[in-house]
Each structure stands twice: as structure tokens, then as C-alpha cells.
N, CA, C and O atoms as a Tinker XYZ file with bonds, in Angstrom:
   320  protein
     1  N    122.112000   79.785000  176.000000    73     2
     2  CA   122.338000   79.205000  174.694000    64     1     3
     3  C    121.067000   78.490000  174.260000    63     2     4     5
     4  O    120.562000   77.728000  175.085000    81     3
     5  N    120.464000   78.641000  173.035000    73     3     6
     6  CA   119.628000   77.549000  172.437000    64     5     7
     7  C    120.013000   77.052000  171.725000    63     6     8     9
     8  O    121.226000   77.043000  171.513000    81     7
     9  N    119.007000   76.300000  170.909000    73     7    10
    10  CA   118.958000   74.921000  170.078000    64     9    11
    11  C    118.365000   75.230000  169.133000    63    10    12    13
    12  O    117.324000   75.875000  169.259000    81    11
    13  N    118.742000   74.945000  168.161000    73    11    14
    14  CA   117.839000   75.151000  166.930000    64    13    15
    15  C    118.043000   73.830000  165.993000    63    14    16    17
    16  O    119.082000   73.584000  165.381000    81    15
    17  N    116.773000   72.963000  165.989000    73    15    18
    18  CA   116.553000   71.926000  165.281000    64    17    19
    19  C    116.525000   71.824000  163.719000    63    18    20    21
    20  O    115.459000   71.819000  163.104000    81    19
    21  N    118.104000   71.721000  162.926000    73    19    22
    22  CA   117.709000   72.130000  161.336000    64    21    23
    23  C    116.599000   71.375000  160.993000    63    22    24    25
    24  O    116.035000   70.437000  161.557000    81    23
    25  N    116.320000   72.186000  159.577000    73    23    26
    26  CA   114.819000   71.663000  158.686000    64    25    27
    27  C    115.151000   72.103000  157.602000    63    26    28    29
    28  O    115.913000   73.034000  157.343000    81    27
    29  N    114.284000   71.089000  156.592000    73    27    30
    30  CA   114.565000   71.393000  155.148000    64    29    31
    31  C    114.366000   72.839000  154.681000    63    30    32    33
    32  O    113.404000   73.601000  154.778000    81    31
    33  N    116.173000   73.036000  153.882000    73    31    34
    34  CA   116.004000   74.082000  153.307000    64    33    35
    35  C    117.434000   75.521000  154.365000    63    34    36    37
    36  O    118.137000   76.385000  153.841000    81    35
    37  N    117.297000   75.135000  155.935000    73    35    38
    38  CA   118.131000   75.711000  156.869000    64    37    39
    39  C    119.635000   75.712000  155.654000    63    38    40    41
    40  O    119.968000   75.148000  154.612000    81    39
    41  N    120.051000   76.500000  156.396000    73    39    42
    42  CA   121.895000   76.713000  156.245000    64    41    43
    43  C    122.023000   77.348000  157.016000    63    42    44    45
    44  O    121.129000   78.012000  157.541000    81    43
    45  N    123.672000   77.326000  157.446000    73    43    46
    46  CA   123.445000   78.159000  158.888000    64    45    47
    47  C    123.848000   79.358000  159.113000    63    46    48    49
    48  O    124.285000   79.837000  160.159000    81    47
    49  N    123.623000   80.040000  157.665000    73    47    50
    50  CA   124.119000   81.877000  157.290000    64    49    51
    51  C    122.429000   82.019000  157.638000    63    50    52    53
    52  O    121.951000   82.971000  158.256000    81    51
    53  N    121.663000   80.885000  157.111000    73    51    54
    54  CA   119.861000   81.724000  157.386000    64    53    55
    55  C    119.643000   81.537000  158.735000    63    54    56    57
    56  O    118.981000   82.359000  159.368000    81    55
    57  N    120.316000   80.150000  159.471000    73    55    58
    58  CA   120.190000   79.816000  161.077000    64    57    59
    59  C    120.929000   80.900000  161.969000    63    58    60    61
    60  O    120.480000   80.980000  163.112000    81    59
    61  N    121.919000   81.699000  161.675000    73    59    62
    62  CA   122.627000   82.784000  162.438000    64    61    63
    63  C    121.282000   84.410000  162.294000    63    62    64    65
    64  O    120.912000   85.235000  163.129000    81    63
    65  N    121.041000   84.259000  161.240000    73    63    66
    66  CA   120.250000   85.781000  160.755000    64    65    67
    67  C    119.069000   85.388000  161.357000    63    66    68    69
    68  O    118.359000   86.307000  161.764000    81    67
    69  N    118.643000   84.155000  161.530000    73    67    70
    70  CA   117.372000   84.475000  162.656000    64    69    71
    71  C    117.601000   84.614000  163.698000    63    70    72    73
    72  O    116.648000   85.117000  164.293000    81    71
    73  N    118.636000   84.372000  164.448000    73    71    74
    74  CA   118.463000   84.230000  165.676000    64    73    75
    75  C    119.864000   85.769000  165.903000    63    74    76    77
    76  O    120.470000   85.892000  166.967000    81    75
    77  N    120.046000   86.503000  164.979000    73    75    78
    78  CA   120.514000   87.612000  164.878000    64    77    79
    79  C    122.036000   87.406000  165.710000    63    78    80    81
    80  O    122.357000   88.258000  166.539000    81    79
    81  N    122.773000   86.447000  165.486000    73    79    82
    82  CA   123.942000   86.330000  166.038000    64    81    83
    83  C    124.755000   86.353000  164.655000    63    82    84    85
    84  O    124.254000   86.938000  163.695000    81    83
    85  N    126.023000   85.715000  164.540000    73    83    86
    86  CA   127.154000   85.673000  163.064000    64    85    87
    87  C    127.300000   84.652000  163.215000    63    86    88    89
    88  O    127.307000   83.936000  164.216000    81    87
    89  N    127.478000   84.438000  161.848000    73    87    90
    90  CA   127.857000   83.066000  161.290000    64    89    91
    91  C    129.106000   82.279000  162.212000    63    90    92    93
    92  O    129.107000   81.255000  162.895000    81    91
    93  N    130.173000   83.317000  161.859000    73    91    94
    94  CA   131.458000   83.003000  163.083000    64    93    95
    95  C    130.959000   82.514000  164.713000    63    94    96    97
    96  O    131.382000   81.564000  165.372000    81    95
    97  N    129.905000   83.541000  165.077000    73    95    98
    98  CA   129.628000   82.892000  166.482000    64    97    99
    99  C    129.231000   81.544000  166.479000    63    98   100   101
   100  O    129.700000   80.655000  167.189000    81    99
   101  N    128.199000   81.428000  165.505000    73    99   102
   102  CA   127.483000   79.794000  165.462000    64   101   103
   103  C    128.804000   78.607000  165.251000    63   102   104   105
   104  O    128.863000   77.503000  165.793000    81   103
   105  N    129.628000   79.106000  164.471000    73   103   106
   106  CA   130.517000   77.830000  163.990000    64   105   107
   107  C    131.514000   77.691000  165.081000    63   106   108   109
   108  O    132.067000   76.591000  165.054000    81   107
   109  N    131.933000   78.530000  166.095000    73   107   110
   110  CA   132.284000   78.634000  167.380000    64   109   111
   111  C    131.798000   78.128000  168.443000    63   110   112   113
   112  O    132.603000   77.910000  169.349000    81   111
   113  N    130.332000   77.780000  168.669000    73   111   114
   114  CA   129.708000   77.323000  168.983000    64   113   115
   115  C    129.526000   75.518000  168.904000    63   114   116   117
   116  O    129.309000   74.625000  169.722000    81   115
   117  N    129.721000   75.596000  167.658000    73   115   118
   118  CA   129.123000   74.270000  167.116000    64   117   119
   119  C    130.732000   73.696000  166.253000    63   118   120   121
   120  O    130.844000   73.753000  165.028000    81   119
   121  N    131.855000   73.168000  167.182000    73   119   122
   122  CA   132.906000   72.585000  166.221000    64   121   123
   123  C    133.063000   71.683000  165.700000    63   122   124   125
   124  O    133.830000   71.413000  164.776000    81   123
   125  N    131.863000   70.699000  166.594000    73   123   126
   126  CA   131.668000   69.169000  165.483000    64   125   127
   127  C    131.595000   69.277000  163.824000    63   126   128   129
   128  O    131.928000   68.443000  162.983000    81   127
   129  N    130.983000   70.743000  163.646000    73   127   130
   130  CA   130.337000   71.092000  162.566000    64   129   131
   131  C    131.816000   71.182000  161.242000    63   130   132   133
   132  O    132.472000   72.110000  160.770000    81   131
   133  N    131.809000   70.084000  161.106000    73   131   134
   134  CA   133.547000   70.109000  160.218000    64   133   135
   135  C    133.403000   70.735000  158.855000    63   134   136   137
   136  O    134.296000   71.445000  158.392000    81   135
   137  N    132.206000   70.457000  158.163000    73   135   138
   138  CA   131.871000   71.287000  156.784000    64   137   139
   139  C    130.746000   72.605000  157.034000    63   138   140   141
   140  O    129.550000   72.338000  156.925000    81   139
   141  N    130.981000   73.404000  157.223000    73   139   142
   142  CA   129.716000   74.361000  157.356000    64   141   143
   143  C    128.446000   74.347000  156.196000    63   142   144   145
   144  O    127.242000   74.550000  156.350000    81   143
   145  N    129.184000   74.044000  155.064000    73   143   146
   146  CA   128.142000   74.013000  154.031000    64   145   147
   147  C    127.335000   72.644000  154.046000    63   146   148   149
   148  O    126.649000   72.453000  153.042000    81   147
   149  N    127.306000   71.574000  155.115000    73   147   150
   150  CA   127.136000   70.142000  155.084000    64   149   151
   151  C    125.906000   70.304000  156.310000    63   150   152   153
   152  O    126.426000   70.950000  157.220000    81   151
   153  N    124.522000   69.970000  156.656000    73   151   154
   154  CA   124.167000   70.098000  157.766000    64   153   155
   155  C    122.559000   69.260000  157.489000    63   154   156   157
   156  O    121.738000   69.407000  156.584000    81   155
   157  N    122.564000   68.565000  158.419000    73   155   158
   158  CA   121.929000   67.705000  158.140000    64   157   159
   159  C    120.369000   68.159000  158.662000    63   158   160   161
   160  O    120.213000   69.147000  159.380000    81   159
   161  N    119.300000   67.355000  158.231000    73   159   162
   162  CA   118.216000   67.538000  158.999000    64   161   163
   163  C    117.785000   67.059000  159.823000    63   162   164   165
   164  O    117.520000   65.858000  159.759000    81   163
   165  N    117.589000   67.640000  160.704000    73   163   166
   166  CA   117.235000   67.150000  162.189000    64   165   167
   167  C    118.700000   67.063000  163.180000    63   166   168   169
   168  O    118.875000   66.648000  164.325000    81   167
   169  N    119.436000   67.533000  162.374000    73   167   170
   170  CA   121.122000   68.341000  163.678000    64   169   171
   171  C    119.960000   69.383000  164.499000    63   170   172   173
   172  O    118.940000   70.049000  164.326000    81   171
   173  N    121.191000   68.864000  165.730000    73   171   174
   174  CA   120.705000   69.976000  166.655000    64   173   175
   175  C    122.137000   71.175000  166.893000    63   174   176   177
   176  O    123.263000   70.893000  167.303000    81   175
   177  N    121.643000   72.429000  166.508000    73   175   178
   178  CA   122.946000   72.982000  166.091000    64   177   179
   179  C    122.703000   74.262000  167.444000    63   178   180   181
   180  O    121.519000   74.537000  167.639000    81   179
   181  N    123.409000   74.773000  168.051000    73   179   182
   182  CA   123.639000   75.493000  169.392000    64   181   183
   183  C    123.729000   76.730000  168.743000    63   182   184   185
   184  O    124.292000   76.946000  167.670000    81   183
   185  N    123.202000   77.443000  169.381000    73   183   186
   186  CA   122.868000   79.468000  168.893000    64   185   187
   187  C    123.870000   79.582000  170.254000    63   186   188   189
   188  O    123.761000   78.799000  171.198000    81   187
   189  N    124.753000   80.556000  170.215000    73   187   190
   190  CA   125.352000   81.481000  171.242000    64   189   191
   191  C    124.217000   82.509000  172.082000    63   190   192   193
   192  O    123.129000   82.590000  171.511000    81   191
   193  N    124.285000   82.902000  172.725000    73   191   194
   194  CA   123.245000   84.144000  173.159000    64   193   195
   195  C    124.124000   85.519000  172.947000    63   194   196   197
   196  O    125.268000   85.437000  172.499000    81   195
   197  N    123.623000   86.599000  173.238000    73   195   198
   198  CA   123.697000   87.704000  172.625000    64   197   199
   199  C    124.753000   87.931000  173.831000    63   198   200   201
   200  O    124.507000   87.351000  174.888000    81   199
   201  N    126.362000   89.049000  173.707000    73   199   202
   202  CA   126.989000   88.841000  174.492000    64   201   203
   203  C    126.744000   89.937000  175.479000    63   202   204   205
   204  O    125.885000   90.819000  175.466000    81   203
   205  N    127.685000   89.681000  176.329000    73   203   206
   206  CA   127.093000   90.100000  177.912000    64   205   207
   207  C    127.514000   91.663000  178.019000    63   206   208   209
   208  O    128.716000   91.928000  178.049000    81   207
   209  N    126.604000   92.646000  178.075000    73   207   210
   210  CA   127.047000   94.154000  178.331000    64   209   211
   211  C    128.318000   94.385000  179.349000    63   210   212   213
   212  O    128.438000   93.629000  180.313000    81   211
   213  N    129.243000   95.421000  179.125000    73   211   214
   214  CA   129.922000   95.180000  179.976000    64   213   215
   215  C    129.785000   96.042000  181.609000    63   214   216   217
   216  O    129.006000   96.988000  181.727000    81   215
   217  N    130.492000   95.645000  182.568000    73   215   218
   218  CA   130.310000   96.376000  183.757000    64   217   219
   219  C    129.996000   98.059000  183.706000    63   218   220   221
   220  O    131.183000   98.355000  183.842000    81   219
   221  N    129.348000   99.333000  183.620000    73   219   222
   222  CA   129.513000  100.081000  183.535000    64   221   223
   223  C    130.136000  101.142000  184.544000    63   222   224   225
   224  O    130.914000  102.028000  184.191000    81   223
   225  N    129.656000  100.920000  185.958000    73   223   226
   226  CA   129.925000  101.173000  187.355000    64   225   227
   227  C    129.704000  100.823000  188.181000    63   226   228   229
   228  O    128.627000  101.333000  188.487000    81   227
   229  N    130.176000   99.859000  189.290000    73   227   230
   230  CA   130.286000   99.224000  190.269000    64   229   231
   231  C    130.103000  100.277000  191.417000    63   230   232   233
   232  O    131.031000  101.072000  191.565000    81   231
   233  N    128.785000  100.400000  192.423000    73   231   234
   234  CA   129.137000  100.723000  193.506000    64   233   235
   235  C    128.884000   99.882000  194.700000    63   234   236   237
   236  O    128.113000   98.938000  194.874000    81   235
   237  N    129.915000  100.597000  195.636000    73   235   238
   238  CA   129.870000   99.465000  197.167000    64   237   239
   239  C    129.317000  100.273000  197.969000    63   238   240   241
   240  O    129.844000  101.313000  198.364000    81   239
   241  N    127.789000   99.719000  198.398000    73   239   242
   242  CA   127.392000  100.481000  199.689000    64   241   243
   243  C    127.450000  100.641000  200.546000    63   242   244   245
   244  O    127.628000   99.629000  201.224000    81   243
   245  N    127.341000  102.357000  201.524000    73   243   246
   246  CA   128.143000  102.085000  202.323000    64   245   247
   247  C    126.566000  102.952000  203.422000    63   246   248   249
   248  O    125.502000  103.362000  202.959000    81   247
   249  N    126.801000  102.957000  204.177000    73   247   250
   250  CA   126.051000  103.311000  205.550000    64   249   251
   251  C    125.126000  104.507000  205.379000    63   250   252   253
   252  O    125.591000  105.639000  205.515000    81   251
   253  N    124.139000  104.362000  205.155000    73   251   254
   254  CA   123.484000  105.763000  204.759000    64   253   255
   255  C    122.963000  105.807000  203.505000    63   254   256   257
   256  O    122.010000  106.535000  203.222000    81   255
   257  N    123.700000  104.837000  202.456000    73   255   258
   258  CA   123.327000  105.373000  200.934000    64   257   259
   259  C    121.750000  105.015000  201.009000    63   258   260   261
   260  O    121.171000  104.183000  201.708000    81   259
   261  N    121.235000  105.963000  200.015000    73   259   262
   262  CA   119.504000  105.327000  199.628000    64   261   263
   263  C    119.446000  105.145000  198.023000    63   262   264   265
   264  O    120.009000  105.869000  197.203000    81   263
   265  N    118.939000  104.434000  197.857000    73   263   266
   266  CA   118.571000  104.392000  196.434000    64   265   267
   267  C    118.453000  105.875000  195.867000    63   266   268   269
   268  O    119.172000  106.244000  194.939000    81   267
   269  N    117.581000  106.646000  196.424000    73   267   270
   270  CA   117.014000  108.082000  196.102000    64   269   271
   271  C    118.928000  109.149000  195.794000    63   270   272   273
   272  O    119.272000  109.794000  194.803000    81   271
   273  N    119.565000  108.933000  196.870000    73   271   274
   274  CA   121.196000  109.535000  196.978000    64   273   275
   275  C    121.640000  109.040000  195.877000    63   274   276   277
   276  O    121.875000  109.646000  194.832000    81   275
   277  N    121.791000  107.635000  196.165000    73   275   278
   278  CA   122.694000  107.620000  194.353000    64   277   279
   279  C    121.823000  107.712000  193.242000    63   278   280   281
   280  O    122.520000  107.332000  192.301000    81   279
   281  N    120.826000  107.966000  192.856000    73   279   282
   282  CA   120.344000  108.099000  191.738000    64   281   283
   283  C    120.301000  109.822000  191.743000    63   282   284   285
   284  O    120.040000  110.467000  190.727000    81   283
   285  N    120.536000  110.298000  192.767000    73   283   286
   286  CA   120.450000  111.802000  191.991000    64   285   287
   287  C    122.145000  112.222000  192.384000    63   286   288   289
   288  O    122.621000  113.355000  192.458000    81   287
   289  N    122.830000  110.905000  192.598000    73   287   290
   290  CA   124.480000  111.185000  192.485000    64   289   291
   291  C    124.551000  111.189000  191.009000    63   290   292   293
   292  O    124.660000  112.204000  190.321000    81   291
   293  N    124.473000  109.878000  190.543000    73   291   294
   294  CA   124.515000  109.566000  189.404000    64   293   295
   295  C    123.897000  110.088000  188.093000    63   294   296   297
   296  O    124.396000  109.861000  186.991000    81   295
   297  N    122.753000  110.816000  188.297000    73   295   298
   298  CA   122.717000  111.985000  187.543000    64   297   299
   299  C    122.684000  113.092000  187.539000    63   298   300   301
   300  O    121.978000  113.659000  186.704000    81   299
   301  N    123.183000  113.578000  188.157000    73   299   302
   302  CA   124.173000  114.557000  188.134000    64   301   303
   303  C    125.779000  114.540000  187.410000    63   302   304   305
   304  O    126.256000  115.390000  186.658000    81   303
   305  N    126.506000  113.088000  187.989000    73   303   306
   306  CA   127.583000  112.809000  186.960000    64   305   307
   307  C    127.345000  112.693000  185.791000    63   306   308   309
   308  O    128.257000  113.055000  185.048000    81   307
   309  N    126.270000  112.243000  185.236000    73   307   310
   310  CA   125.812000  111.697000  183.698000    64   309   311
   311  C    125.875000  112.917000  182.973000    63   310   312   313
   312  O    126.695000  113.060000  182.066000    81   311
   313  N    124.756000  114.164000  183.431000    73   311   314
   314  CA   124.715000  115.224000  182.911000    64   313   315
   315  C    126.217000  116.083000  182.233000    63   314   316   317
   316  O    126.548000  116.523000  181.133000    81   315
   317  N    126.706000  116.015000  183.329000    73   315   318
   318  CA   128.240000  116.641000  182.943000    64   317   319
   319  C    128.830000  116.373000  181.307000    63   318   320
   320  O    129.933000  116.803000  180.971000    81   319
């Protein structure tokens, strides 16, 4: 998560589009924030970070595997 120190002129539809998150995330973020259109200068207002990719495939290694084995397991499945 960061910080972003408002400054004259901020709102936080222009504070979400820089830091390429949504408006909704920021105000989720930030619930003190009781008027959204109200924001003072020099608030320190909290950016979300970008959200977390999800698991794609989990493997458990087992006796033998090499890096080199599953990567030409795994593409081979991909191709398909």
C-alpha cells in the first residue's frame, strides 16, 4: 500500500488515475474519508496496490522432479 500526500488542486478521481487503481478501491481504503468530494491538503490518503494474481497451478515436488521435467511437462500441457 502507499501514501499519497494531497496537494493543491488533487481530488481523488485524479489521485486513483495516477496511481491506476478506482476510485471505489481508494475510498475502501481510506473510510475516515466521510465526504469524498472534501480533501484536504496535506491528508495523507492510502492507494490500495494492484490486486494479487490468482494461484494458477500449484505443484508439490516430489523425488526426481528437475526444473528442466516440469517445464517441458508444462509445456506440453499449455500447447494442447
Amino acid at each position: 500500500m502507499k501514501i499519497h500526500m494531497v496537494k493543491k488542486g488533487d481530488t481523488l478521481y485524479l489521485i486513483a488515475q495516477k496511481y491506476n487503481v478506482s476510485l471505489e478501491d481508494v475510498l475502501k481504503a481510506n473510510p475516515e474519508i466521510e465526504n469524498p468530494d472534501v480533501i484536504d491538503v496535506g491528508m495523507k490518503v492510502k492507494i490500495p496496490g494492484p490486486p494479487t494474481p490468482a494461484l494458477l497451478h500449484q505443484h508439490i515436488v516430489q523425488q526426481g522432479d528437475t526444473l528442466w521435467k516440469l517445464s517441458k511437462a508444462w509445456e506440453y500441457r499449455w500447447r494442447k
